[in-house]
Each structure stands twice: as C-alpha cells, then as structure tokens.
N, C-alpha and C positions, 0 to 999 in steps of 0.2 A: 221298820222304816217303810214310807211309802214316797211316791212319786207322782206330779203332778207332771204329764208330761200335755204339751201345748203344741200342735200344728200352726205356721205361720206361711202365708204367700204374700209376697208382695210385688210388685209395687201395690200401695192403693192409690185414693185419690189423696190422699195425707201423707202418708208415707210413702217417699219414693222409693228407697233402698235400704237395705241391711245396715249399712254404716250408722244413718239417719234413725235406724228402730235399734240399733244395740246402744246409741247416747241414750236416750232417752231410758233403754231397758238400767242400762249402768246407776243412773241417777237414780232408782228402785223407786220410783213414785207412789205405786202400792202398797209399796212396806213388806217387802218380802220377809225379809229379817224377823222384823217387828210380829210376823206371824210364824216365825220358829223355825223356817229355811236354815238349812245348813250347807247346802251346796247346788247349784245348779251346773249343766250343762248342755252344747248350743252342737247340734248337729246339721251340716249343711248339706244340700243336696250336689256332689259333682257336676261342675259346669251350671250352677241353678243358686249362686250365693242368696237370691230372694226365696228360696221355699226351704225351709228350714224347722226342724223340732227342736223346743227347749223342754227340758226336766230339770225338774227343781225336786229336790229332795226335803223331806220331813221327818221327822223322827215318829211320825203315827199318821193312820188314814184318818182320823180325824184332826188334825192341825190341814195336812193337805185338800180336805173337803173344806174348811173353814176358809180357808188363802183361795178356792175357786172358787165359792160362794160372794167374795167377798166383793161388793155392789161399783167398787171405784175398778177391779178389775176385770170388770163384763164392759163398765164404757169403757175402759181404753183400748178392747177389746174392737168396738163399733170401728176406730178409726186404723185400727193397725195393723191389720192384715189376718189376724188369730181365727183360725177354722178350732177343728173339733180339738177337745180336751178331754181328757180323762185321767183316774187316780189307778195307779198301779202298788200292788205291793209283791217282794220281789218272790216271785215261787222256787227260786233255784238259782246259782251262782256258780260255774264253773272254770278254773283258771285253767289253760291249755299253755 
C-alpha cells in the first residue's frame, strides 16, 4: 500500500474555503477512483479549517505516482491551494 499525501492552504484567489474545495474534491474531477484509490483521508489543522493534509491511499507506489503525475491534477492544483506532495509507503503500523 502506498500513500499520496497532499499539503493544502487556503484561501486562494479561486478558492475561498474548505467547504468550497471539499465540493469540488467530492465530485473526484481527476478521477481518483478511476486511478485505483481506495480510501482517502482529510486532516485539519486546529483552529486553521483552511490548511489541511489529504491522503489518499493506493494499493502500490506506482498507481500513486501515476494519480500525481497525472497532468489534469497539477492544474487544479495551480488554482487550489495544494503545496507540497509526496508518495509514502507505510514502514510500520502500531495499534496502542
């Protein structure tokens, strides 16, 4: 399994707020699916509903390099607030 996880701050000049960039994220424009996702999830910053990390999850670091590489999500990328990105895969899992 690996992980695409995505830095976002918003406002921009397109996107005012969170509510405004999770319709949009909802409607999966990119085609998350469609590139083999099987779960994402949205972590917010306390007191900071605009700066926020999504992970999306893949079944291989290469389906999740193909979903980053992939040209329609770098532009919506330009308008949405999206800083740095990177592919993780998990080195260790411990339940407390």
């Amino acid at each position: 399994m690996a992980t695409l996880m995505i830095e976002y701050q918003l406002p921009t000049g397109v996107v005012p707020d969170f509510a405004e960039w999770k319709q949009v994220f909802d409607s999966d424009p990119v085609g998350r699916k469609a590139h083999g996702a099987t779960r994402h999830r949205i972590d917010q910053e306390p007191g900071d509903p605009n700066h926020f990390l999504v992970s999306i999850e893949f079944p291989s670091v290469e389906q999740a390099r193909g979903f980053l590489d992939e040209p329609m999500l770098r532009r919506s990328w330009e308008v949405s607030g999206a800083g740095r990105a990177w592919v993780l895969e998990e080195a260790e899992a411990v339940a407390y």
